[in-house]
N, C-alpha and C positions, 0 to 999 in steps of 0.2 A: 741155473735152471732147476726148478722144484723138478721132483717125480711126479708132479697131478697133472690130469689132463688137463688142456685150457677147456674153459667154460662153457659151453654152449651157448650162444644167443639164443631166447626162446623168440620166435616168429611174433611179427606185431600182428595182433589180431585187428581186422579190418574194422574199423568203427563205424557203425551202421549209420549210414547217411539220415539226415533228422527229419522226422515223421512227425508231420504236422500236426495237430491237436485234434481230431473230430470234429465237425460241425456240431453247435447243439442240435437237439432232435425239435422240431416242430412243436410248438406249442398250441394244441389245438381247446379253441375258444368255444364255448356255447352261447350264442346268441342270447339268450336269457342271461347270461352274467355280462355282458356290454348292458344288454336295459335293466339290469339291479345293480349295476356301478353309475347309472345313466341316473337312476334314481334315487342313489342315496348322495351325487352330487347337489341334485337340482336347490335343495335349502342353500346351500352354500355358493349355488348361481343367486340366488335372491338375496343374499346377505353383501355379494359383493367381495366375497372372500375366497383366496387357493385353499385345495381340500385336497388328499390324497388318501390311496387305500392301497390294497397290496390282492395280486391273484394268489391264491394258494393253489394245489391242487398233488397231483401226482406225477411221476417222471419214470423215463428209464434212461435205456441209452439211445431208444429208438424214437421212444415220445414221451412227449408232457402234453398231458389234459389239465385245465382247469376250473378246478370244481366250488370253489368259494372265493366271495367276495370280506375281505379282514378290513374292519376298519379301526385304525387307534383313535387314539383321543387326539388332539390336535389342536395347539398354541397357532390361531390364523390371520390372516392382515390382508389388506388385495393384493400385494406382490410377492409372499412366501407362505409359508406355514412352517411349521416347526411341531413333528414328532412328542408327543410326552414318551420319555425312558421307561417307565414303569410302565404305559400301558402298553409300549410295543413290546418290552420282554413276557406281558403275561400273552399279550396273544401269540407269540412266539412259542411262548410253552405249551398256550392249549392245541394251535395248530399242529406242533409235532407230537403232541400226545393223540393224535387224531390220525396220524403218518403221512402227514400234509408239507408240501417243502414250499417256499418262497418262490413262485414263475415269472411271477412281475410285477413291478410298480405303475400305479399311474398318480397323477396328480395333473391338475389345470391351472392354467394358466391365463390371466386377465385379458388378455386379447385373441388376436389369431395367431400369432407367434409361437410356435410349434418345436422350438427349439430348447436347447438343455445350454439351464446357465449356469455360471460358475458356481453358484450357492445352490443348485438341481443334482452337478456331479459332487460338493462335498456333501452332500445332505443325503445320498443314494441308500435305500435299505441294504443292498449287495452292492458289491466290489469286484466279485469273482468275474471272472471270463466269461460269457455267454447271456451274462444276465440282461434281462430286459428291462425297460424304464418306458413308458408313456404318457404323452402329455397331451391332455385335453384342452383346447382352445376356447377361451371364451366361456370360463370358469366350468365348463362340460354343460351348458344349457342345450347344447344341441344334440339330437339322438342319432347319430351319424351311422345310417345303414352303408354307407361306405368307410368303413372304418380307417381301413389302412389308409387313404387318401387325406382323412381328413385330421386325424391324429397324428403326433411325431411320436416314430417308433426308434429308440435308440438300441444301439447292444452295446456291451463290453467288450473291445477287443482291444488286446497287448496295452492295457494296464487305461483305456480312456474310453467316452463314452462316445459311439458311431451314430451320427442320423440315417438309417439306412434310407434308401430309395426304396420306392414305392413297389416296385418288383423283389427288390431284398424282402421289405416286409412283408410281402405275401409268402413269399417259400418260409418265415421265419412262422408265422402266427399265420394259423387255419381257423377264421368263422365257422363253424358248422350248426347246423342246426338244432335248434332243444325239443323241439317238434315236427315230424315229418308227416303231416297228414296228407295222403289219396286221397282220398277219398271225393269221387263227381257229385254224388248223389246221395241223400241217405232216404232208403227205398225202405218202404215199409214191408215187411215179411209174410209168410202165411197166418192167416189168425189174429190180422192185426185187427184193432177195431175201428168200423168204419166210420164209426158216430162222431 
């Protein structure tokens, strides 16, 4: 027997049970950027060819707003498109020189088929967890004031891409408005002319 004390075991400290990831925060949309993605589809509904753009906009932990519609250049065919490198790295750069991040993709699709295909999920501008992707039916000719119903809204979760349901998508992405006008009447003042 040595003279040292035997050792102490030091206590296992308790491993904190696993805490799941956040939800992402809400992406909320302005009505005017669904009709300026609505419209810078429409040529490429008359050509007969898939088109995609990208929302940019702002984020926190609590929300994303989105504020511009980014469109690259675009190799197109009626059943895919295909990204130019150079033009999505430059708008990549002007958007983050702007403090702009990536909130979602859209791109359409020749039918009504609203789903994300094999050549959709390798072709994704984001990969990360939370990211958004939608797919406009019917190469986006239509101006769908019901959005969530009529688009497939996908997300990224645990490494693949989800079609949410139509209830997911609403807590996911918020329409709001780009103009709220009251106004009943517009009533002439004192002094106005009556002539």
């Amino acid at each position: 027997m040595s003279g040292r004390a035997p050792r102490r075991r030091q206590a296992e400290r308790p491993v904190p049970p696993h805490q799941p990831a956040a939800p992402p925060p809400p992406l909320y949309v302005p009505r005017s950027l669904v009709r300026d993605t609505h419209d810078a589809f429409l040529p490429y509904w008359r050509a007969g060819v898939e088109v995609a753009c990208y929302w940019f906009g702002l984020t926190s932990e609590q929300v994303a707003v989105a504020t511009t519609v980014a469109l690259p250049c675009l190799e197109q065919s009626s059943g895919h498109y295909r990204v130019d490198g150079t033009s999505l790295r430059r708008l990549a750069t002007e958007m983050r020189a702007q403090g702009l991040v990536n909130l979602a993709q859209i791109h359409t699709h020749p039918a009504a088929w609203v789903g994300h295909s094999v050549y959709d999920d390798e072709h994704a501008y984001s990969t990360r967890t939370g990211a958004l992707s939608l797919v406009w039916p019917d190469y986006g000719c239509c101006y769908p004031h019901d959005l969530l119903r009529r688009l497939g809204v996908h997300e990224r979760q645990d490494g693949r891409w989800v079609h949410l349901s139509e209830d997911d998508a609403a807590r996911r992405i918020k329409l709001v408005d780009s103009v709220a006008d009251y106004r009943w009447d517009i009533v002439a003042g004192e002094g106005a002319d009556d002539a």
